[in-house]
C-alpha positions as CSV (number, residue, x, y, z in Angstrom):
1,X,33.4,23.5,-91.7
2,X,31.3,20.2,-91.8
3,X,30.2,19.1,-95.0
4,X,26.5,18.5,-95.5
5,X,25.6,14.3,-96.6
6,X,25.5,13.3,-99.8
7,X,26.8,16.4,-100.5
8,X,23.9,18.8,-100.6
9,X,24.2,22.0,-98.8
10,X,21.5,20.4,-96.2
11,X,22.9,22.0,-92.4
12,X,23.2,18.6,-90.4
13,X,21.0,17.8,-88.4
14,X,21.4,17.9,-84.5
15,X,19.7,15.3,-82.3
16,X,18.7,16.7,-78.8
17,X,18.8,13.7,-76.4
18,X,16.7,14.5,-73.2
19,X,17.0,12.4,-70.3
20,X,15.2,12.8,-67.1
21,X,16.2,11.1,-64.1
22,X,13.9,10.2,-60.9
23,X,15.1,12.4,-58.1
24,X,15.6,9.2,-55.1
25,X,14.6,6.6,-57.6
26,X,15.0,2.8,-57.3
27,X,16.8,1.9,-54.2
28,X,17.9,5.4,-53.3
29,X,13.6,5.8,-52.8
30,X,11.7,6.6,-49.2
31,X,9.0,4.8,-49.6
32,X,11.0,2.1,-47.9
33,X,12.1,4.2,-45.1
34,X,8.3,4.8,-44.2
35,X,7.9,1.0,-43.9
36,X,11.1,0.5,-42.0
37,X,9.9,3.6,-39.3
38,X,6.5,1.3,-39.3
39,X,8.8,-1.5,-38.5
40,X,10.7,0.0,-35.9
41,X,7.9,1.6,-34.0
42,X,5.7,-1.5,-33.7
43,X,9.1,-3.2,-32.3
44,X,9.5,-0.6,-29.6
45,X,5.6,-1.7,-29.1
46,X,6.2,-5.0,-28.7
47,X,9.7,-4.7,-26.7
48,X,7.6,-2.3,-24.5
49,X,5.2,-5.3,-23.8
50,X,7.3,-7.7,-22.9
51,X,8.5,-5.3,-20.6
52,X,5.7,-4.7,-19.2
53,X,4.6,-8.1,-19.1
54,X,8.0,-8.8,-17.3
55,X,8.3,-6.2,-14.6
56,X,4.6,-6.6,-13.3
57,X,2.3,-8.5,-11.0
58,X,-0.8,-10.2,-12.1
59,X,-2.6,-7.2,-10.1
60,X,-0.8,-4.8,-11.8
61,X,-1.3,-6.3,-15.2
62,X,-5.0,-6.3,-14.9
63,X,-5.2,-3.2,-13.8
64,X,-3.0,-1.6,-17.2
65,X,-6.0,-4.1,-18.7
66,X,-9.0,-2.7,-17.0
67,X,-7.5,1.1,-18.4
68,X,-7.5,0.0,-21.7
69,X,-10.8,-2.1,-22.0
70,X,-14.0,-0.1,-22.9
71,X,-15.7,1.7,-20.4
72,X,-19.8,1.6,-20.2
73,X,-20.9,5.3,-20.1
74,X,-23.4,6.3,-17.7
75,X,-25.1,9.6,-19.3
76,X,-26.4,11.1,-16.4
77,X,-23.3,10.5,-14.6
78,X,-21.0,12.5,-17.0
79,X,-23.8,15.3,-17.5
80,X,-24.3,14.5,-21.2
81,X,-27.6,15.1,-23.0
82,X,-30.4,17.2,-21.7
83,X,-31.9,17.6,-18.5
84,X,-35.0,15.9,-19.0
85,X,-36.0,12.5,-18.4
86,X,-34.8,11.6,-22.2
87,X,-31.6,13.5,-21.7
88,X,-32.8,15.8,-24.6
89,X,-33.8,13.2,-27.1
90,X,-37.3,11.8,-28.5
91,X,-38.8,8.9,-26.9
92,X,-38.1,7.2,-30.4
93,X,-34.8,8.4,-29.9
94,X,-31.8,5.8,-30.4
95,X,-29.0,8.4,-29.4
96,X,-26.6,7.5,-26.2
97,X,-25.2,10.5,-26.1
98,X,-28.0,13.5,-26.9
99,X,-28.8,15.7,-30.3
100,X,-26.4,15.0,-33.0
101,X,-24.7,12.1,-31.8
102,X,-22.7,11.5,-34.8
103,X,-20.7,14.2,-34.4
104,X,-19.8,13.6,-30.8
105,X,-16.2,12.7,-30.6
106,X,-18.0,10.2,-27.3
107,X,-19.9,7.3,-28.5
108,X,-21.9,4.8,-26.6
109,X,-20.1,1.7,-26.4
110,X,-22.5,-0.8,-25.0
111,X,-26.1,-0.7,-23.3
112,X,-24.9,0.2,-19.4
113,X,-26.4,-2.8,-17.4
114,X,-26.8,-3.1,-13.5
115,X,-25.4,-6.2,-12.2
116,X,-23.9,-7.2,-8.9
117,X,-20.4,-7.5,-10.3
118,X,-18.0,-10.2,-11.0
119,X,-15.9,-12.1,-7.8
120,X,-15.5,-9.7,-4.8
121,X,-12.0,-11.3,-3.9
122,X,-10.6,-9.4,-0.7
123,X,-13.6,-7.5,-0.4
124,X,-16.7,-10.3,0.8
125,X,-19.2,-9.4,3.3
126,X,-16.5,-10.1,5.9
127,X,-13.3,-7.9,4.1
128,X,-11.6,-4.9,5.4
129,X,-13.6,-2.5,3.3
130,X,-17.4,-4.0,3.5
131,X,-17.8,-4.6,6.8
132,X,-18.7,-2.4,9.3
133,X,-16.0,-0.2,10.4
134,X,-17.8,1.6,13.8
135,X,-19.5,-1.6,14.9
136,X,-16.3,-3.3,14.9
137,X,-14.3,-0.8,16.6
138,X,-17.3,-0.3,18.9
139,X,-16.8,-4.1,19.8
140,X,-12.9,-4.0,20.0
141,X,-12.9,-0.9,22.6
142,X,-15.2,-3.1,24.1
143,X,-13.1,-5.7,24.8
144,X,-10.3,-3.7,25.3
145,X,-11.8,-2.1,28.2
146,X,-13.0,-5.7,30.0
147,X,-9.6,-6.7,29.3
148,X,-8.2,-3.6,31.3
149,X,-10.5,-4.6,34.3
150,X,-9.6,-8.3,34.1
151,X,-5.9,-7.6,34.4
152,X,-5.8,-5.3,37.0
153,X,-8.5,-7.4,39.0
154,X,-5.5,-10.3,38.2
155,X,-2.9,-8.3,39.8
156,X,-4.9,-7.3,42.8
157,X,-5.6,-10.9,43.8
158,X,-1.6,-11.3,43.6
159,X,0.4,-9.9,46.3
160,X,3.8,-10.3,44.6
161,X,2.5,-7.9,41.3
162,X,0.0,-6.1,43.1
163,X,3.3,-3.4,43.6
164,X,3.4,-3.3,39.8
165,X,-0.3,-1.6,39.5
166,X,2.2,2.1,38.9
167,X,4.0,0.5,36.0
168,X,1.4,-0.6,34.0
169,X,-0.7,1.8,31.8
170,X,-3.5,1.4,29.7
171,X,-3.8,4.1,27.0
172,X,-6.3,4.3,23.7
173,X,-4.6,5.5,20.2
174,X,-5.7,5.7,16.8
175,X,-4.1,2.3,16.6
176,X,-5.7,0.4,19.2
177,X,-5.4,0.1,23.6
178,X,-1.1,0.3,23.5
179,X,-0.6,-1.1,27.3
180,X,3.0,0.4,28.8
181,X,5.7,-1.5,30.9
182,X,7.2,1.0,32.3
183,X,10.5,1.5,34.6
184,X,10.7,3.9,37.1
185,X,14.1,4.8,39.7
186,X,13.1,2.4,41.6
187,X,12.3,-0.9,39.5
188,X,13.0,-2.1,36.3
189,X,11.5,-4.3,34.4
190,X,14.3,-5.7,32.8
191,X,18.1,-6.8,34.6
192,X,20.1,-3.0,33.8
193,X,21.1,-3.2,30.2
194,X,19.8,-6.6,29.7
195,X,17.1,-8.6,27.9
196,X,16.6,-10.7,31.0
197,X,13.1,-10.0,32.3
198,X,12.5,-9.6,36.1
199,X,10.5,-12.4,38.0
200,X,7.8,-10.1,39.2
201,X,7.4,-9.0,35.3
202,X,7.6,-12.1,33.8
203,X,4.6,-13.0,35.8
204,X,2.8,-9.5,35.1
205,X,3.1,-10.2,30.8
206,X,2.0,-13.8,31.8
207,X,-1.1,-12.1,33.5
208,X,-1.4,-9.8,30.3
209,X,-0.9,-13.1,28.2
210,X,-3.8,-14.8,29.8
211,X,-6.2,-11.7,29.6
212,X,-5.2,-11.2,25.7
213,X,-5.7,-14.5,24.7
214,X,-9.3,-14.5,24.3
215,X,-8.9,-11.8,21.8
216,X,-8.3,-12.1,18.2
217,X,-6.5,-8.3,17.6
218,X,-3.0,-8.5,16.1
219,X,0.0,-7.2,18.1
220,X,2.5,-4.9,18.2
221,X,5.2,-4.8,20.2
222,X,7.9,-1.4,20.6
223,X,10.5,-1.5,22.9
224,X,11.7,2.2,24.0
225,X,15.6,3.2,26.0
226,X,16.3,6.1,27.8
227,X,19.5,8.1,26.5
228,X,22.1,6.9,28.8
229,X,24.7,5.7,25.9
230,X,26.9,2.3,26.2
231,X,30.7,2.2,26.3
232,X,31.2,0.5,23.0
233,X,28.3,1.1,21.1
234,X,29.5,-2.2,18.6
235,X,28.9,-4.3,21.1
236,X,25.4,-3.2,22.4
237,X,23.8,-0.3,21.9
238,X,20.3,1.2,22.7
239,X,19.1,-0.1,19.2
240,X,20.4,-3.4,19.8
241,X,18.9,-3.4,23.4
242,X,15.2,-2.2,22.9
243,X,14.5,-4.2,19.6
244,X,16.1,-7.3,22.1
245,X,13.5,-6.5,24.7
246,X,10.8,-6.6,22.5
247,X,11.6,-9.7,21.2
248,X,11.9,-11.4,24.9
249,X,8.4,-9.5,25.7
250,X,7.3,-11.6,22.2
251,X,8.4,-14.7,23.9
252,X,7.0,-14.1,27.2
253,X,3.3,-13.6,25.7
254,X,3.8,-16.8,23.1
255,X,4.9,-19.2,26.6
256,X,1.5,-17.6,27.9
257,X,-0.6,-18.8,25.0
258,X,-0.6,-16.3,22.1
259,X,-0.6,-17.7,18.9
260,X,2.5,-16.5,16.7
261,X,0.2,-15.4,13.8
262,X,-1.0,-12.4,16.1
263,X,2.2,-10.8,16.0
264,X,1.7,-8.1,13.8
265,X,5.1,-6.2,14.1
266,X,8.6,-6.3,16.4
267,X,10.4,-3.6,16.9
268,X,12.9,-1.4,18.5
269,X,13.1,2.0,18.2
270,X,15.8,2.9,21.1
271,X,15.6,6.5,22.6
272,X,13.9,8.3,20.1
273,X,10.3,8.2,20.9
274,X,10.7,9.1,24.7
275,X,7.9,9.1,27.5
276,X,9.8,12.4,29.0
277,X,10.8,14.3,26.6
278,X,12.3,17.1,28.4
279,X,14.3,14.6,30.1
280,X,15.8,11.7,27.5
281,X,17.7,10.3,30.5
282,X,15.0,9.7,32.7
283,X,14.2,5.8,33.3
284,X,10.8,6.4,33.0
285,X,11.5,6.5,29.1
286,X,12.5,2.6,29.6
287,X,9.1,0.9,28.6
288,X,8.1,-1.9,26.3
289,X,4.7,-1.1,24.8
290,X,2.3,-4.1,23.9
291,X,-0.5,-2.4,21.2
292,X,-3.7,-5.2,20.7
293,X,-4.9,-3.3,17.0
294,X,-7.4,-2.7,16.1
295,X,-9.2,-5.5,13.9
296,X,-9.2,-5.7,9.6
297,X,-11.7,-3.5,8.9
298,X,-11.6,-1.0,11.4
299,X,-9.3,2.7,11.1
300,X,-8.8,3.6,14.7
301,X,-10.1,7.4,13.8
């Protein structure tokens, strides 16, 4: 038993120590995690930008720009307000967006203005989307029909192609006048599984050269196959052989004065876009097709 001090019968005394501790206090705190998320979020931002700064074209940037800058509001076009002339407002009225403007979550952003726009690069009066579409494809078929009569009135007056008149074709398509070279049982324009063009034919694209000239439509040239496979298809094959006859066509029209800028596309597409259908074999389906397209500006509808 403790004895009390100074030895009166006085109980000790007891000292209750109370000690409260911070829970996550000092280091072990979060306000520094909130911070750190801040950090790491305006990181991924700016990462993200780079990025994007990185994997686009100038086109493409100004366009992500043009998304993000502030967009003038046309009232009437977005329905807001009333129906009246003042859109629902006083004449006094300095609302953009009708009664109670304040607690619209749209506010006006600037005064709308009509101008005539900043530089109209690729589109001038002269560009693919503001000129006029039906007057230029009125001229282009046209000239695509003189032409027609031009080269056939060419061919006439020459006795060694005048027997060719039956493998030429004229044809209109959405892309433009696509003239046919086309072989037949009896003739071909091209030496049998060769790119070497026939005298006679030579002449005839030289004829169609000289009529095309005067034209300033882009090209396209398709060369077509029958069916009829090769022996060893590494070593030619119809692929190989209509894309090859295309190209010599190409060369053909460039000796006869077209300018190489015309040519819009080469291309060989072997046997799978055949004349006959019914009959893949038939040398009838051996054609190249020169298409004069239609001009910049002009859909072929």
């Amino acid at each position: 038993m403790a004895r009390a001090p100074h030895g009166a019968n006085v109980p000790p005394k007891i000292i209750v120590k109370k000690i409260y501790i911070e829970g996550h206090g000092g280091h072990h705190g979060g306000a520094w995690k909130v911070a750190y998320a801040d950090f790491v979020t305006a990181m991924m931002a700016f990462f993200l930008l780079l990025w994007l700064l990185g994997a686009t074209t100038e086109k493409q940037r100004k366009g992500i720009a043009d998304y993000f800058a502030p967009t003038l509001i046309d009232n009437k076009a977005l329905g807001i307000g009333g129906m009246g002339p003042f859109g629902g407002e006083s004449i006094m009225s300095q609302n953009k967006l009708g009664p109670q403007a304040g607690q619209s979550s749209m506010q006006a952003i600037t005064t709308i203005t009509r101008s005539s726009g900043g530089e109209q690069k690729g589109f001038g009066p002269k560009g693919s989307i503001r000129s006029s579409p039906r007057q230029t494809m009125a001229e282009d078929r046209k000239n695509f029909a003189k032409l027609k009569r031009e080269v056939m009135k060419q061919m006439a007056s020459k006795a060694d192609i005048a027997k060719l008149a039956k493998h030429i074709r004229f044809t209109m398509t959405p892309d433009g006048m696509r003239i046919d070279l086309v072989d037949d049982a009896d003739y071909s324009m091209f030496a049998l599984g060769t790119t070497a063009l026939d005298p006679r034919a030579s002449e005839l694209i030289g004829t169609v050269a000289r009529a095309i000239a005067a034209t300033g439509n882009p090209i396209m040239i398709r060369g077509h196959t029958d069916s009829l496979p090769y022996g060893d298809p590494r070593a030619m094959n119809n692929w190989m052989l209509s894309s090859g006859r295309a190209e010599a066509t190409r060369r053909r029209l460039a000796l006869g004065g077209i300018p190489e800028s015309r040519f819009n596309r080469i291309e060989g597409v072997a046997d799978r876009e055949p004349m006959i259908a019914q009959a893949p074999g038939d040398p009838r389906n051996r054609r190249v097709a020169i298409t004069l397209l239609y001009r910049p500006g002009t859909f072929g509808a």
